[in-house]
N, C-alpha and C positions, 0 to 999 in steps of 0.2 A: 666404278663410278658412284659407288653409295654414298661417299660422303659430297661428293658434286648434286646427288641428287639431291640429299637432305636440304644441305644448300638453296638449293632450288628452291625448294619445296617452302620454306623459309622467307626466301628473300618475295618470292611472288603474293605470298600472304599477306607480308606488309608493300604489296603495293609496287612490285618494283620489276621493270623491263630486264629483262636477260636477251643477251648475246652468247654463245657461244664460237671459243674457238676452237679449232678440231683441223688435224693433220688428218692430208686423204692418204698418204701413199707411205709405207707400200700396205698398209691397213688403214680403215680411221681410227684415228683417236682420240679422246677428249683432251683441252691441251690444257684448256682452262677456262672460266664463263667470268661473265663482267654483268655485273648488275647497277643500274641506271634508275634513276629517281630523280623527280624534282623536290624541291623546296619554296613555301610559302616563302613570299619576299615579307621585310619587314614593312609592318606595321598592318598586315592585312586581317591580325586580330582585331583591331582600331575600328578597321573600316569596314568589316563585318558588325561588328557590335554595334557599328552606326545608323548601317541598314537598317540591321532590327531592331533599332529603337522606333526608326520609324515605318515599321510594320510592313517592311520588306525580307522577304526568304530570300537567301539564295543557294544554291546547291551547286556544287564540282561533278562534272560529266564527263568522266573518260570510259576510252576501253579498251586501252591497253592490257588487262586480264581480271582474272574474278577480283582477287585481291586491292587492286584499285579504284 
């Protein structure tokens, strides 16, 4: 599983939800992992930059894991 973990270890840094899939029987096993992310829609540079012109912050809150 070293290179599943590396993987891991990777994909969650930048941010990003894991799944894994894994056979129970007649062991488990890893079978394969899927990693999930969102994406800014466009033009939400635009609309940030707009805020803080006019002297509004704002900041993205998740917690889905350390990485994002």
């Amino acid at each position: 599983m070293g290179e599943l973990a590396e993987s891991a270890r990777i994909w969650e840094a930048d941010g990003r939800t894991l799944s894994w899939l894994i056979e129970q029987a007649p062991e488990p096993k890893v079978i394969g992992m899927f990693a999930f992310g969102d994406t800014l829609k466009p033009g939400t540079d635009q609309a940030i930059k707009a805020l803080n012109a006019r002297g509004i912050t704002s900041h993205l809150l998740t917690g889905d894991n350390r990485g994002s």
